[in-house]
NUDO-804802 format. One record per residue (C-alpha): residue number from 1; residue in three letters; x, y, z. Coordinates in steps of 0.5 Angstrom, whole numbers. Layout:
BEGIN
num_residu_east_north_up
NUM_ALA_X_Y_Z
...
REM end
This chain:
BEGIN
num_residu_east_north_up
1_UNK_0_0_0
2_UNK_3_6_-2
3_UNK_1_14_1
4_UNK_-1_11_9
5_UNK_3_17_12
6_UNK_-2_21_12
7_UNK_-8_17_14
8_UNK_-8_18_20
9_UNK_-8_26_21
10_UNK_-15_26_21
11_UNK_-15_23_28
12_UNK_-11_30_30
13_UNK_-16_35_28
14_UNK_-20_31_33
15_UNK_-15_34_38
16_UNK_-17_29_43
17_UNK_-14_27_49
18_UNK_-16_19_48
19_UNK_-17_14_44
20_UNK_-23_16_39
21_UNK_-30_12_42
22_UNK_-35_11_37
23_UNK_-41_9_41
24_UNK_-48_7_40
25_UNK_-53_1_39
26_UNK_-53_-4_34
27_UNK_-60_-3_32
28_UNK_-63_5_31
29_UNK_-70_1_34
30_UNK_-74_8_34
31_UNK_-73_15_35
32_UNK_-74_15_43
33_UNK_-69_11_43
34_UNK_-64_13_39
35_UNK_-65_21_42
36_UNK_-64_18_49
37_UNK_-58_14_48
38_UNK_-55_20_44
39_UNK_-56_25_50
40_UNK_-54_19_54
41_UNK_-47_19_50
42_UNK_-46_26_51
43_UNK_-44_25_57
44_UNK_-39_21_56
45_UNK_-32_20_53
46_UNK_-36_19_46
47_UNK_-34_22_40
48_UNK_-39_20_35
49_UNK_-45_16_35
50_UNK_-47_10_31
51_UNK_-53_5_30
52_UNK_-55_0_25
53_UNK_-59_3_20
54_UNK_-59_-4_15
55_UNK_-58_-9_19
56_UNK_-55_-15_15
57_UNK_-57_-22_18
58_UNK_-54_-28_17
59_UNK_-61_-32_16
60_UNK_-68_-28_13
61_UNK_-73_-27_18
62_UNK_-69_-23_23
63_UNK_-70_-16_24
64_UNK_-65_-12_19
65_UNK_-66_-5_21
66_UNK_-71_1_20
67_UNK_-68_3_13
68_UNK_-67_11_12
69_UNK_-73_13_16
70_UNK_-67_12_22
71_UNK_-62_17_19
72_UNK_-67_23_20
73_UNK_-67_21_28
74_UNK_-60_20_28
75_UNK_-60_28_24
76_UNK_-63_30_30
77_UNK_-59_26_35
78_UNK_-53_30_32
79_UNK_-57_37_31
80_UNK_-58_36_40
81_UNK_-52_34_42
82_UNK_-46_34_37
83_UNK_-45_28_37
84_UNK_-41_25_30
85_UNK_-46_20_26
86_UNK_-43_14_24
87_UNK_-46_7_21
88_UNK_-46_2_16
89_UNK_-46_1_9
90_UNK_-47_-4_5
91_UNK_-48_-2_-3
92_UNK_-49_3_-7
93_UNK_-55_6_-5
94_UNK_-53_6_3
95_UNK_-47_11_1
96_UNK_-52_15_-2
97_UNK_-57_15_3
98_UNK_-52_16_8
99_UNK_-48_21_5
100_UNK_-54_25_3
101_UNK_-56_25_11
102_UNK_-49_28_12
103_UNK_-46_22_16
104_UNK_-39_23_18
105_UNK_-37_17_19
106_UNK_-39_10_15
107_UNK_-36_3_15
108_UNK_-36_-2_12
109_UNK_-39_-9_15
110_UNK_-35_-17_15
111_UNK_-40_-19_10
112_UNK_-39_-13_5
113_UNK_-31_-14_6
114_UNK_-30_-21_3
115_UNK_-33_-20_-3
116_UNK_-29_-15_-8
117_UNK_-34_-14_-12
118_UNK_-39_-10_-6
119_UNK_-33_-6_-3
120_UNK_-30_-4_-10
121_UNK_-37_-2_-11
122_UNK_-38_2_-5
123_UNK_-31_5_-7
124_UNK_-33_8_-13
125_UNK_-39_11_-10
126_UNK_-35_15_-4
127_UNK_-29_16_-10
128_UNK_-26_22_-8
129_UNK_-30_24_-2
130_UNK_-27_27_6
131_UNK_-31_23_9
132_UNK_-29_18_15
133_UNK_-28_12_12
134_UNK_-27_4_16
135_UNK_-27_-3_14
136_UNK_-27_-8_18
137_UNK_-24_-15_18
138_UNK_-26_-20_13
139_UNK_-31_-26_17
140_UNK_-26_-31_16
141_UNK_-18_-29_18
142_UNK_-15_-27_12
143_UNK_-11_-21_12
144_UNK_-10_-20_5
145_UNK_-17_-20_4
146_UNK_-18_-14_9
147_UNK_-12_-10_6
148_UNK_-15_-11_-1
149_UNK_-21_-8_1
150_UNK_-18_-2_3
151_UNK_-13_-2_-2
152_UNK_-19_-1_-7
153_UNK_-22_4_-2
154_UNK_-15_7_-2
155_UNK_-15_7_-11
156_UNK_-22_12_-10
157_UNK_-18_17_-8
158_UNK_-21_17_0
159_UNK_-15_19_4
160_UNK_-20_19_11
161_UNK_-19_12_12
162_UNK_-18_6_18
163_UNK_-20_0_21
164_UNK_-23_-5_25
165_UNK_-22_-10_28
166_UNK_-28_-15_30
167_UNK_-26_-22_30
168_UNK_-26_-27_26
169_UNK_-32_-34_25
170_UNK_-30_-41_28
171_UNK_-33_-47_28
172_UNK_-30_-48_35
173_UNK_-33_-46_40
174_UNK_-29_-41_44
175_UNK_-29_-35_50
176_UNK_-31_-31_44
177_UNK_-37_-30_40
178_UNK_-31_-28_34
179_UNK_-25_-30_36
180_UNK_-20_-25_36
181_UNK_-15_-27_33
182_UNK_-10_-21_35
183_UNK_-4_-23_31
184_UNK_-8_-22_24
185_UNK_-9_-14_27
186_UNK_-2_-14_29
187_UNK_2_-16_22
188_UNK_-3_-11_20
189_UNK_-1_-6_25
190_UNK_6_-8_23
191_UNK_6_-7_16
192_UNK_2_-1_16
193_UNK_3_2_23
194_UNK_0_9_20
195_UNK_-7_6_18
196_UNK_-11_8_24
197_UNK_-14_1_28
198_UNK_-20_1_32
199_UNK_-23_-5_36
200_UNK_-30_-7_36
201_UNK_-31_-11_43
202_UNK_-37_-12_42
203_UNK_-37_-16_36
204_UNK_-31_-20_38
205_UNK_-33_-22_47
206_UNK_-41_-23_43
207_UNK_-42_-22_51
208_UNK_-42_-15_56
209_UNK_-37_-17_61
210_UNK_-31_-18_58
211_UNK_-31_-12_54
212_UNK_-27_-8_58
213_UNK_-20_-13_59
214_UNK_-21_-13_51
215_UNK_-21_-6_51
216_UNK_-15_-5_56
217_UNK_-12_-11_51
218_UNK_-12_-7_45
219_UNK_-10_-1_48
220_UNK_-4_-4_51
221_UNK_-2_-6_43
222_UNK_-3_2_42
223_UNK_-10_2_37
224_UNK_-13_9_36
225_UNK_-19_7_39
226_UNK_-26_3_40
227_UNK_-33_1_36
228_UNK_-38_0_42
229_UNK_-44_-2_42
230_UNK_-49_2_47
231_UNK_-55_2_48
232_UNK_-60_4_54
233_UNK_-64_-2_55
234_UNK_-59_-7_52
235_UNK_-63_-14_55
236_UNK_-69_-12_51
237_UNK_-66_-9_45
238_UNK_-67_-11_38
239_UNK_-60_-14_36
240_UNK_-55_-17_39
241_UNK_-58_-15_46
242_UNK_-52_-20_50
243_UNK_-46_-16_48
244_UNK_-48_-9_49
245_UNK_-47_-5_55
246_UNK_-51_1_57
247_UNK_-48_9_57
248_UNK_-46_8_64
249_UNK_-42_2_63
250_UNK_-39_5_57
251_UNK_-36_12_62
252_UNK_-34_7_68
253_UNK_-29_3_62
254_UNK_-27_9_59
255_UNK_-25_12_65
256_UNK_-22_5_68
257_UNK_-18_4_62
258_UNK_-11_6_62
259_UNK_-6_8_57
260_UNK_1_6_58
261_UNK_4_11_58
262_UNK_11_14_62
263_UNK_16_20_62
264_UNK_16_24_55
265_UNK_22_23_54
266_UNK_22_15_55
267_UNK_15_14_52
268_UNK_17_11_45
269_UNK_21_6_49
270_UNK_15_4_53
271_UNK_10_4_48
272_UNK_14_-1_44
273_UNK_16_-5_51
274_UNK_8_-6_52
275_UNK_6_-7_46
276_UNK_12_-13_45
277_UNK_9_-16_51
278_UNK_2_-16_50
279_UNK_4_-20_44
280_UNK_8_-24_48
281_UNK_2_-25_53
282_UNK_-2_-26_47
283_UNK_2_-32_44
284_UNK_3_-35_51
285_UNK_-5_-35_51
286_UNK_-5_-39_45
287_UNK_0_-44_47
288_UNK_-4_-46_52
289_UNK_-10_-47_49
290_UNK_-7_-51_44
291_UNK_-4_-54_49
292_UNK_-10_-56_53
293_UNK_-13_-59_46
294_UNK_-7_-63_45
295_UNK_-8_-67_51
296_UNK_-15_-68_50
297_UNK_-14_-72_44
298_UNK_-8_-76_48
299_UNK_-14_-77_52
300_UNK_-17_-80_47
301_UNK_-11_-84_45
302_UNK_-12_-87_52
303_UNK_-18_-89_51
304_UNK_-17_-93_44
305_UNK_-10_-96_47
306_UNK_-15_-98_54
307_UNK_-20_-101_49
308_UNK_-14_-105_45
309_UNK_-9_-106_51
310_UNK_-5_-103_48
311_UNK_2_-101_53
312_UNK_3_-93_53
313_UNK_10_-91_51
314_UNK_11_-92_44
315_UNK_18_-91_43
316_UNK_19_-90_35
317_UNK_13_-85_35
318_UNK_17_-81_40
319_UNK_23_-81_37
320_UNK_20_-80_30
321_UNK_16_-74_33
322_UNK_22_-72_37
323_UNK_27_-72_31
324_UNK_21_-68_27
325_UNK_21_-63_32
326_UNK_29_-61_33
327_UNK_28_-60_25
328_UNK_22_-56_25
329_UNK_25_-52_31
330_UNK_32_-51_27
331_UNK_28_-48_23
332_UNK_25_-43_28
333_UNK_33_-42_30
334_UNK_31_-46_37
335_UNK_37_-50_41
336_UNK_36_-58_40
337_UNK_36_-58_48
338_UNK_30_-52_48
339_UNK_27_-57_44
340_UNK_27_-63_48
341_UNK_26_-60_54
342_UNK_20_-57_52
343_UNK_18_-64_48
344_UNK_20_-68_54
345_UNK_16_-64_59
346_UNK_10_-64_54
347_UNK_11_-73_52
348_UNK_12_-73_60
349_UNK_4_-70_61
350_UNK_1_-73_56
351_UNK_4_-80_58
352_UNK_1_-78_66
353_UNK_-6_-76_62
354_UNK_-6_-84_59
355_UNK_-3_-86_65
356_UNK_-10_-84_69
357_UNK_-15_-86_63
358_UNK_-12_-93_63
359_UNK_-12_-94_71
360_UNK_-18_-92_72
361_UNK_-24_-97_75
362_UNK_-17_-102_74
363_UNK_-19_-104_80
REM end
């Protein structure tokens, strides 16, 4: 990608103290509620308001939004207290409608991003405009397929562009409702370190109790700020009910959040020591669930060699194993004794998990 230096300056003429929030329900339901969350959110760390104006579902049926009448009440919304107005768009007549009302902020959703042809569409429907233009992640963890979307978007000449990373769809089931996938977000952050990056929480948790430490982790990894699904009676909203949070939650975890940030002469230095040990924490994480999953199927080899009465210790699968992993390990610049240690403690646990399967109701 080429010009990235100046993308993110449009986040300077906010002259903000903090990360830009973009705050808002999901769904814009109706006018009461929205005009009631947008004073709500006033008082707040909020910069602009969102709401879903179209709402893409994944089976028919579902509710999919008001449509246009819902971009008036927002026009109110923003004429009462100020607030920035962000939502999402979809095609050709939703960037019209939404450009028409004067919004400032528009998005383009993980559906949209997976098909080239929906967001070169919508690009040439925005060519050349001054308005904020986001994408969010692709819905499956494809990295080149994010960034070609903004590429794309980058070709029509809008320069106001950024990011948003909102977890990635799995068939397992995890703590999320998207997984989130930070290392994707990382090497594009490392590519690109001047395209602005925003996190969606809400998407990513799919629940609102774990939206803060998401929130404190993406900051910890130095991204420009949060999308994050608000409403004032979230339980019985419209869409997505489980992860949204109310405005008062949304001022307490903005208020708990802490930028990581030391003495001004040192503050590169720590911004890019915090960065490169959420990193680590992050892939530490991952080594454990990985972990917990590879001693789940060697419980199920247990099980296979109880049912065939079979000894545990199978010496030439060890070796070859062992023998694999110092090759793999070489590779990756790792020390033959790092690697047997490692894999030594690992065959240990696995032999101790089989070792109990086996023993149990023995007598």
């Amino acid at each position: 990608m080429e010009n990235t230096k100046n993308l993110r300056s449009w986040l300077k003429a906010f002259n903000l103290e903090h990360p830009l929030v973009i705050a808002g329900p999901c769904s814009a339901e109706t006018e009461e509620q929205v005009l009631k969350i947008a004073h709500q959110l006033k008082d707040s760390d909020a910069t602009a308001m969102r709401a879903g104006i179209w709402k893409p579902r994944t089976r028919p049926g579902n509710f999919e939004g008001v449509g246009a009448i819902g971009l008036k009440w927002m026009q109110r919304a923003k004429q009462e207290t100020g607030l920035l107005l962000a939502t999402e768009v979809a095609n050709k007549n939703h960037v019209d409608l939404a450009l028409e009302a004067d919004f400032d902020i528009l998005w383009i959703g993980a559906r949209s991003t997976v098909s080239p042809f929906i967001v070169q569409e919508i690009a040439d429907a925005l060519k050349g405009t001054d308005k904020i233009v986001l994408v969010k992640n692709p819905v499956n963890p494809d990295l080149s397929l994010w960034l070609g979307a903004v590429e794309r978007l980058q070709s029509a000449d809008i320069k106001n562009l950024g990011v948003i990373h909102r977890g990635f769809s799995t068939y397992e089931k995890t703590n999320f409702r998207n997984n989130p996938e930070w290392q994707i977000a990382i090497d594009l952050q490392s590519r690109f370190p001047d395209l602005p990056l925003f996190l969606d929480p809400s998407h990513i948790a799919g629940r609102r109790d774990i939206i803060f430490d998401l929130c404190q982790t993406a900051l910890d990894l130095n991204y420009d700020g949060f999308i994050i699904e608000t409403h004032n009676d979230p339980d019985n909203a419209w869409s997505d009910a489980a992860q949204q949070i109310l405005p008062k939650r949304l001022k307490e975890i903005t208020e708990e959040l802490k930028i990581r940030k030391e003495k001004e002469e040192s503050l590169a230095f720590n911004n890019k020591l915090n960065t490169l040990r959420t990193q680590i924490d992050l892939i530490d994480m991952q080594l454990i669930a990985s972990m917990g999953k590879r001693m789940k199927i060697a419980d199920e080899i247990g099980l296979l060699k109880k049912e065939n009465n079979v000894a545990i210790l199978q010496a030439q699968r060890w070796n070859k194993i062992l023998e694999r992993m110092n090759a793999l390990g070489k590779e990756e610049h790792l020390s033959e004794q790092f690697i047997e240690r490692v894999f030594k403690a690992i065959h240990q646990e696995s032999i101790e998990h089989q070792h109990n399967i086996l023993s149990k109701n023995k007598h």
